[in-house]
C-alpha positions as protocol buffer text, in pm:
chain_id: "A"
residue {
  index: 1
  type: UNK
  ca { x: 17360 y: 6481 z: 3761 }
}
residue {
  index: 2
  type: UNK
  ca { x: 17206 y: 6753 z: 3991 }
}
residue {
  index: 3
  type: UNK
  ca { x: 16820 y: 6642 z: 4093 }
}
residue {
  index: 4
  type: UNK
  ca { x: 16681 y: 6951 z: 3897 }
}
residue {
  index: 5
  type: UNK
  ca { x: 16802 y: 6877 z: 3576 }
}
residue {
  index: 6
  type: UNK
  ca { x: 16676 y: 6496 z: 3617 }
}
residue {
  index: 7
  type: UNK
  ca { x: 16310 y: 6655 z: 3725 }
}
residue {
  index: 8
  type: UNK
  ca { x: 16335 y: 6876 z: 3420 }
}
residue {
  index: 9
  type: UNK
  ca { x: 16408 y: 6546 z: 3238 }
}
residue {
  index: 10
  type: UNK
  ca { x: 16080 y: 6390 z: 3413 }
}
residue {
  index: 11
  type: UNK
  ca { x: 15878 y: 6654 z: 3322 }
}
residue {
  index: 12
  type: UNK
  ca { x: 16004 y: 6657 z: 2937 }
}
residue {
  index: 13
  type: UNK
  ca { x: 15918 y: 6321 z: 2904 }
}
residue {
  index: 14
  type: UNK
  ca { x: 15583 y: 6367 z: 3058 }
}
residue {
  index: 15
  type: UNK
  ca { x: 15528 y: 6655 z: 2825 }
}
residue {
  index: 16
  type: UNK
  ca { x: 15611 y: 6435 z: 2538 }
}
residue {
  index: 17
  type: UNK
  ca { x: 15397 y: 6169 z: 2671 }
}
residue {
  index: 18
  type: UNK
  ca { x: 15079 y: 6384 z: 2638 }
}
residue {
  index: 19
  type: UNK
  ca { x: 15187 y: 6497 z: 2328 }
}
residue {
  index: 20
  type: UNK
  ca { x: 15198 y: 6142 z: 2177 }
}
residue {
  index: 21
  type: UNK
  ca { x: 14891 y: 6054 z: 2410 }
}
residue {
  index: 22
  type: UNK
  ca { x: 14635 y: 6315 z: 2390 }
}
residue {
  index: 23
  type: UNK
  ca { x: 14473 y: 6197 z: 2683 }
}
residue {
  index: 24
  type: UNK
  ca { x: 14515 y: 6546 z: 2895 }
}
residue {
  index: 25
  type: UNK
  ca { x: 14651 y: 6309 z: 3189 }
}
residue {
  index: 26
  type: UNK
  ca { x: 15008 y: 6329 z: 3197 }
}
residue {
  index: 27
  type: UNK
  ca { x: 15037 y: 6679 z: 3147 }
}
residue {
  index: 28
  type: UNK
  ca { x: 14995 y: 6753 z: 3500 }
}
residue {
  index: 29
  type: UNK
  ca { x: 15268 y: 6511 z: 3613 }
}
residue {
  index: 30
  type: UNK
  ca { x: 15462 y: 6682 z: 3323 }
}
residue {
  index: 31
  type: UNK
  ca { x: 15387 y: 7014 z: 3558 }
}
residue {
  index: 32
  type: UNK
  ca { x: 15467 y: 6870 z: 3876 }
}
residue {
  index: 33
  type: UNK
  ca { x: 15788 y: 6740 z: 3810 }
}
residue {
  index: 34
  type: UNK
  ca { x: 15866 y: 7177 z: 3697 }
}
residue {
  index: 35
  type: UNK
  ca { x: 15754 y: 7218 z: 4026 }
}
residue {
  index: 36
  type: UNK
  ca { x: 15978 y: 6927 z: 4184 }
}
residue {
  index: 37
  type: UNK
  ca { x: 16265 y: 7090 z: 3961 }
}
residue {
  index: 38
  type: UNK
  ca { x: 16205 y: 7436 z: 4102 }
}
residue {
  index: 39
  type: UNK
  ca { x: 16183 y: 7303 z: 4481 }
}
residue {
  index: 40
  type: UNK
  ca { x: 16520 y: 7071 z: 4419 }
}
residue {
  index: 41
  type: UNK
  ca { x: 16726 y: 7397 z: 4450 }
}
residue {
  index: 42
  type: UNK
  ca { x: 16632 y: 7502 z: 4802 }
}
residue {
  index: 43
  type: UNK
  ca { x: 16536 y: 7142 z: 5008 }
}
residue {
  index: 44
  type: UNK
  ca { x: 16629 y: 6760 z: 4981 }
}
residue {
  index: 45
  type: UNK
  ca { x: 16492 y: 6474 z: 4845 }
}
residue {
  index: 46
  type: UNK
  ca { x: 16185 y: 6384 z: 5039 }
}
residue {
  index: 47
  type: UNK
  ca { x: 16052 y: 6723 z: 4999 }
}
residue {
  index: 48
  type: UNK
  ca { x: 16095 y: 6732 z: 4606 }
}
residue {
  index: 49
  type: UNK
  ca { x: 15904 y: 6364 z: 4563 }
}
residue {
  index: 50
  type: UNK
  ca { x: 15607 y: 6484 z: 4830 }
}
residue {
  index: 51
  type: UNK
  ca { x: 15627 y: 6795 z: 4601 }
}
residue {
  index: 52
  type: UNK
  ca { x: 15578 y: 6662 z: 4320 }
}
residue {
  index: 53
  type: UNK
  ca { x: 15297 y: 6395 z: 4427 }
}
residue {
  index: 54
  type: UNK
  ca { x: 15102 y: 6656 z: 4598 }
}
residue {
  index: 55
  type: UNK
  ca { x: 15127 y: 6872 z: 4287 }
}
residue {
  index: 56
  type: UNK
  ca { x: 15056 y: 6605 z: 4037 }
}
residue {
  index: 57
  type: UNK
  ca { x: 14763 y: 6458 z: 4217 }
}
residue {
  index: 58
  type: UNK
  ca { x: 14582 y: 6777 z: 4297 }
}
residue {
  index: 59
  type: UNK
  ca { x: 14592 y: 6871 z: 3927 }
}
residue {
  index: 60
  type: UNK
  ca { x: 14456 y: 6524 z: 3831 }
}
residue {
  index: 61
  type: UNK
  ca { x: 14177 y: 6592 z: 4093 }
}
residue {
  index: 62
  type: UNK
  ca { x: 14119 y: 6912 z: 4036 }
}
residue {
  index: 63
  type: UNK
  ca { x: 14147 y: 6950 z: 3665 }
}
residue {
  index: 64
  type: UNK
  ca { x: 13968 y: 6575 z: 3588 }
}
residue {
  index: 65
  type: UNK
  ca { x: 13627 y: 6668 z: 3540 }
}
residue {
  index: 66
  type: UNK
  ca { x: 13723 y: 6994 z: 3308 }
}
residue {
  index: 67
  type: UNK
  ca { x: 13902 y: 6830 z: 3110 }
}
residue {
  index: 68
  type: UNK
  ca { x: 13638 y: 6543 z: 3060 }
}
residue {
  index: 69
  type: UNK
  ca { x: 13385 y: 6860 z: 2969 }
}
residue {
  index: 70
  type: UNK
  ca { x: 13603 y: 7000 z: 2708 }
}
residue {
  index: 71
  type: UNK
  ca { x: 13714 y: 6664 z: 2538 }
}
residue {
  index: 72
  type: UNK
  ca { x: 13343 y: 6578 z: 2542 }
}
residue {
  index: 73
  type: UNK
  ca { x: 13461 y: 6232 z: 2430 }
}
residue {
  index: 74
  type: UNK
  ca { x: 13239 y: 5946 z: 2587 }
}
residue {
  index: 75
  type: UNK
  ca { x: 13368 y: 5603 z: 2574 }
}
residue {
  index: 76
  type: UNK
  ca { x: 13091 y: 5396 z: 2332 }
}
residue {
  index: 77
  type: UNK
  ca { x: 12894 y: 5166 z: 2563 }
}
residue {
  index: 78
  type: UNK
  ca { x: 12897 y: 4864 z: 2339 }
}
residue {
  index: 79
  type: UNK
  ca { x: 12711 y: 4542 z: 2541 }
}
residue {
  index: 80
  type: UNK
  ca { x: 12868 y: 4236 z: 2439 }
}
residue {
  index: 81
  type: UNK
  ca { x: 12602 y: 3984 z: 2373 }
}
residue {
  index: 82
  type: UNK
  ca { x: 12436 y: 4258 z: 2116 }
}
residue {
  index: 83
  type: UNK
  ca { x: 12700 y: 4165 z: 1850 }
}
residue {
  index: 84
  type: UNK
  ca { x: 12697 y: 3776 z: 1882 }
}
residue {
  index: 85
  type: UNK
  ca { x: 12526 y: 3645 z: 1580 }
}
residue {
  index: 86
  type: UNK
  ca { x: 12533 y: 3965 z: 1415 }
}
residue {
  index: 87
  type: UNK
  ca { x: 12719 y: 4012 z: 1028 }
}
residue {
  index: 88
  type: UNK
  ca { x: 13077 y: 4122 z: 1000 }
}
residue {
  index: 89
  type: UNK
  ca { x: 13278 y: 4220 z: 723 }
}
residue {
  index: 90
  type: UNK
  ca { x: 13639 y: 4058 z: 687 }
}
residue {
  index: 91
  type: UNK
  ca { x: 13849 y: 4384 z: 647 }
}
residue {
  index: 92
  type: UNK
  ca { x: 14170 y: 4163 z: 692 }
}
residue {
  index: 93
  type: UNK
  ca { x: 14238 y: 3807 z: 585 }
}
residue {
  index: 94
  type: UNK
  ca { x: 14162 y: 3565 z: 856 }
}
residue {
  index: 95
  type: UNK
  ca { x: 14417 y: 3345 z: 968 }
}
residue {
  index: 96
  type: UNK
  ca { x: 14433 y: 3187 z: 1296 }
}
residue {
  index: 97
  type: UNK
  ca { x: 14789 y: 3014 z: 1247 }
}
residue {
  index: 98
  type: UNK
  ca { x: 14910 y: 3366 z: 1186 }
}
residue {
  index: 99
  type: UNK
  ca { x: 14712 y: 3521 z: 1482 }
}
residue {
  index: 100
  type: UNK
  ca { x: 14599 y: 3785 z: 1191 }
}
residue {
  index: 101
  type: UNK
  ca { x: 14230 y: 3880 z: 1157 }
}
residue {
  index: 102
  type: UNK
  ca { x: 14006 y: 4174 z: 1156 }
}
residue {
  index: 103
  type: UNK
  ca { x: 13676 y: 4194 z: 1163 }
}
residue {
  index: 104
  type: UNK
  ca { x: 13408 y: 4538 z: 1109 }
}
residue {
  index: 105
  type: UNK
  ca { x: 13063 y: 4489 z: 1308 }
}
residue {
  index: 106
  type: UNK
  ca { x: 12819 y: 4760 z: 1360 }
}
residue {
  index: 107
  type: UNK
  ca { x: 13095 y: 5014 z: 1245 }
}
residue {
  index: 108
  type: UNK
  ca { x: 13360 y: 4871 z: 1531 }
}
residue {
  index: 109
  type: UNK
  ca { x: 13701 y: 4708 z: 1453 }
}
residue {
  index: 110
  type: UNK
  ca { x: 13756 y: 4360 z: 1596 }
}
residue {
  index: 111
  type: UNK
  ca { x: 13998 y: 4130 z: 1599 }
}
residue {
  index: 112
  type: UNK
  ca { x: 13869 y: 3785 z: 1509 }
}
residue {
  index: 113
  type: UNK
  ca { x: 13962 y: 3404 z: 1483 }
}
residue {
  index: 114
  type: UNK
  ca { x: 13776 y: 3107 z: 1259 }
}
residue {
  index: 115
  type: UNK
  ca { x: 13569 y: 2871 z: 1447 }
}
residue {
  index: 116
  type: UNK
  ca { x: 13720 y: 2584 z: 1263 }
}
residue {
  index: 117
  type: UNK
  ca { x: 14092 y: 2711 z: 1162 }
}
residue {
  index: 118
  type: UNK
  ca { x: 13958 y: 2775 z: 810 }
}
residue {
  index: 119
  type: UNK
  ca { x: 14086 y: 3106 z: 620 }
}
residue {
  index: 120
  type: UNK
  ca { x: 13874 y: 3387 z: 549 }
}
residue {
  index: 121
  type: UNK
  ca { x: 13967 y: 3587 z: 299 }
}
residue {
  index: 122
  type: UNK
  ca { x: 13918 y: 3947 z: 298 }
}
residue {
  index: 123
  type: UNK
  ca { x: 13558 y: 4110 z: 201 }
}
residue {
  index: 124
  type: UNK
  ca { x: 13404 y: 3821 z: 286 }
}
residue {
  index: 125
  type: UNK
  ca { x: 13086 y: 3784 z: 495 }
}
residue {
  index: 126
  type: UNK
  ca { x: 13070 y: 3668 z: 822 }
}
residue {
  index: 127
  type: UNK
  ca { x: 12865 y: 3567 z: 1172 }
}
residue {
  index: 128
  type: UNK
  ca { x: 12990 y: 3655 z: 1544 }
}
residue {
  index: 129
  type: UNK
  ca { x: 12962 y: 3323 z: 1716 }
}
residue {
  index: 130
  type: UNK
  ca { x: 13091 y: 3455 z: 2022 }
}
residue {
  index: 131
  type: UNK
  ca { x: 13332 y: 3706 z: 2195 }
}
residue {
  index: 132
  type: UNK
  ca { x: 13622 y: 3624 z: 2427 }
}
residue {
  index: 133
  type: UNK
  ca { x: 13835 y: 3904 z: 2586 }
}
residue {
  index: 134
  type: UNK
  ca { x: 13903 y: 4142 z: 2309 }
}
residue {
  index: 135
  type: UNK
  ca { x: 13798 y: 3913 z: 2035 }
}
residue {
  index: 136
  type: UNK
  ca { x: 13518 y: 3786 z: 1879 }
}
residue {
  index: 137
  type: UNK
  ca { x: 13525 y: 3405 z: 1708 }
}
residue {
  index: 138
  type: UNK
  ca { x: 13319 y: 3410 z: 1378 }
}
residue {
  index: 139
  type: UNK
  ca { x: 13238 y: 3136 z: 1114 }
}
residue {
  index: 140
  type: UNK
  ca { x: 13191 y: 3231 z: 718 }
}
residue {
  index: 141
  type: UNK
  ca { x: 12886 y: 3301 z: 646 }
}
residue {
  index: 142
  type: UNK
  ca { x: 12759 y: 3015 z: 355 }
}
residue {
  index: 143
  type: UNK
  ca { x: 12613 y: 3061 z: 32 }
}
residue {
  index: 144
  type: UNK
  ca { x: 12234 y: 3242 z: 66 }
}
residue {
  index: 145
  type: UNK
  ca { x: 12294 y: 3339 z: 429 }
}
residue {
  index: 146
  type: UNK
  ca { x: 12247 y: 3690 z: 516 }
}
């Protein structure tokens, strides 16, 4: 397979990529491998990959902080400790034998395991006893607790 067609490839894929990931990131890799493609006609190897790494990374660099302004998305600063002992509602059976589990707090999703193996059924009231990694461990909440 000539080296342009697979750097036309590249960059379809990359295009795709950003299509499916709307993150605005690998657009520019998408663009650098055209570039790459275009370049593959008149020199070798080495100068096709340099091409398309100095391309791709300038675009990163220089495009980054635009992009960031349009988006205007800002990541939710959430501080862990702030949720522990906090009330969640079940939105998805608890089971930790089945790994299943979800968990809504404060308006964020989170997975969640019982303290004590028990199943929690869905709708149900419950307390953050603590978080580990990407998932908080709760208990069901009892009878007049709120």
């Amino acid at each position: 397979m000539e080296p342009f067609v697979v750097w036309l490839i590249l960059g379809v894929i990359f295009i795709i990529g950003e299509i499916l990931t709307p993150t605005f990131f690998l657009f520019w890799f998408g663009i650098g491998a055209f570039v790459a493609s275009a370049i593959s006609i008149a020199f070798g190897t080495l100068v096709q990959v340099a091409s398309f790494i100095i391309v791709s990374g300038l675009l990163v660099i220089l495009t980054r902080p635009l992009t960031k302004k349009l988006t205007k998305e800002q990541p939710r600063k959430i501080h862990i400790d702030e949720i522990i002992g906090k009330i969640g509602s079940v939105i998805e059976t608890i089971n930790n034998e089945q790994g299943k589990g979800l968990v809504k707090i404060n308006g964020d999703m989170w997975r969640a395991y019982s303290n004590d193996d028990s199943i929690i059924q869905e709708g149900e009231k419950v307390k953050i006893l603590k978080v580990e990694g990407a998932h908080v461990i709760v208990e069901k909440l009892k009878g007049g607790e709120q």
